[in-house]
C-alpha positions in Angstrom: 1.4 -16.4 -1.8 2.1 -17.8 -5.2 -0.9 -18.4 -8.1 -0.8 -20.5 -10.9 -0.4 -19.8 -14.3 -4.0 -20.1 -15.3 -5.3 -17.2 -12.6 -1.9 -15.1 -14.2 -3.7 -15.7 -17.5 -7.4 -14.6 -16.3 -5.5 -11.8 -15.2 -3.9 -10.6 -18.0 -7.4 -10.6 -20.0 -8.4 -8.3 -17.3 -5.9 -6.2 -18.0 -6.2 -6.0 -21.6 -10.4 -5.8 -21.2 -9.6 -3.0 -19.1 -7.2 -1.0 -21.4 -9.5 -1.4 -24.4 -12.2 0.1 -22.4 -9.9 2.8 -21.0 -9.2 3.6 -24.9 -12.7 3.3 -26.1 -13.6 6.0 -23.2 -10.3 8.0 -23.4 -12.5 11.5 -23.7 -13.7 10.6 -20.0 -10.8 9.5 -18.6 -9.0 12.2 -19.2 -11.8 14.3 -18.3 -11.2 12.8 -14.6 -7.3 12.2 -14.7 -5.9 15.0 -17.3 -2.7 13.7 -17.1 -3.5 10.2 -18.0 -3.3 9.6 -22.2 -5.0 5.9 -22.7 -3.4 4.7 -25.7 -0.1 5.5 -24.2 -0.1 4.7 -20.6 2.8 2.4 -19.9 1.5 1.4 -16.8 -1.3 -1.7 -17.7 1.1 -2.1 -20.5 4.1 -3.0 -17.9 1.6 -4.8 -16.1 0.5 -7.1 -18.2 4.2 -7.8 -19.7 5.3 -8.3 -15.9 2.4 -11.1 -15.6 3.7 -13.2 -18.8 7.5 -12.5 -17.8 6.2 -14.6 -14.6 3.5 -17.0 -16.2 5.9 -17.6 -18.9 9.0 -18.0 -17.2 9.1 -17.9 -13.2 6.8 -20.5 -12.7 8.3 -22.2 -15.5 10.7 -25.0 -14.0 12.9 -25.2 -17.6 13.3 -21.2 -17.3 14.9 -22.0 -14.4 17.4 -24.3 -15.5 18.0 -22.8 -18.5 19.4 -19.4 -16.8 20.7 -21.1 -13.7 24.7 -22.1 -13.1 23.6 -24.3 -10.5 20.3 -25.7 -9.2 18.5 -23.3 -7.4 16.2 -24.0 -4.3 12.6 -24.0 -4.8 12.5 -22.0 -1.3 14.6 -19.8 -3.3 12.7 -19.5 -6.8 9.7 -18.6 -4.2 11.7 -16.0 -3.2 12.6 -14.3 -6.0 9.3 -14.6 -7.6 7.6 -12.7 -4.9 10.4 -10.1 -4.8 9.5 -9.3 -8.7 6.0 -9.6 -7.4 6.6 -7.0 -4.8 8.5 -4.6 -7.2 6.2 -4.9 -10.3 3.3 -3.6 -7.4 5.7 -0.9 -6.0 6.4 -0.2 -9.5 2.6 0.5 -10.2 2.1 2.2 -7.8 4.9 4.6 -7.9 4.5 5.7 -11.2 0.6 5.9 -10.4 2.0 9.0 -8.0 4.8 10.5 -9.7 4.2 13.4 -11.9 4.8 13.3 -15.7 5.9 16.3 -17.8 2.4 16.8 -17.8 1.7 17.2 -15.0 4.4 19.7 -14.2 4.3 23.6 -13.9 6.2 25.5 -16.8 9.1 26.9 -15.6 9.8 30.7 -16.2 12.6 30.4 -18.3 15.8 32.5 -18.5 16.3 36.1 -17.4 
C-alpha cells in the first residue's frame, strides 16, 4: 500500500524528533544499547534520506519521465516503489541486527 507525500513528510519529522531526542539522551541510550553512538547512527539517517528519495522522486510523476527511455506503467512504478519500500525496511532492520566493530570480540592477535 502506497501513502502520499504529505504522511512521507509527517514521517520524516518523526524521524528527525526522534534522533534529536536520541542525541539529547545519548548518555542513556547507550547506557541500554552500548553499541549504539547517537550522533552517528546511520540508520534514522538512511531512513529519513530513503523517505525523501521516495517523497521527492517516486511519487513524483516528472521523476519518472525524466529517467525513463520509455513510459513506464503505473502498475509498474507501483511496483518498484514498494520494492525500495521493502528493501529500505529490510535494510533497517538488518543493520538493527548485525554487529558493528563494536560490538565484536578482540581477536588474539598473532603468535
Amino acid at each position: 500500500m502506497l501513502i502520499g507525500a504529505e504522511e512521507l513528510h509527517r514521517l520524516i519529522e518523526q524521524l528527525q524528533q526522534v534522533r534529536n531526542r536520541a542525541i539529547e539522551d545519548r548518555t542513556e541510550v547507550i547506557k541500554l544499547y552500548p553499541s549504539v553512538r547517537p550522533k552517528h547512527d546511520a540508520r534514522i539517517n538512511s531512513l529519513q534520506l530513503s523517505l525523501v528519495f521516495i517523497s521527492w522522486h517516486l511519487l513524483d510523476e516528472r521523476w519518472w519521465c525524466a529517467i525513463a527511455r520509455k513510459p513506464i506503467p503505473d502498475d509498474d512504478k507501483k511496483i518498484y516503489i514498494n520494492e525500495f519500500i521493502n528493501f529500505v525496511k529490510i535494510g533497517f532492520v538488518m543493520s538493527r541486527r548485525s554487529k558493528g566493530p563494536m560490538d565484536s570480540p578482540k581477536e588474539p592477535s598473532g603468535p
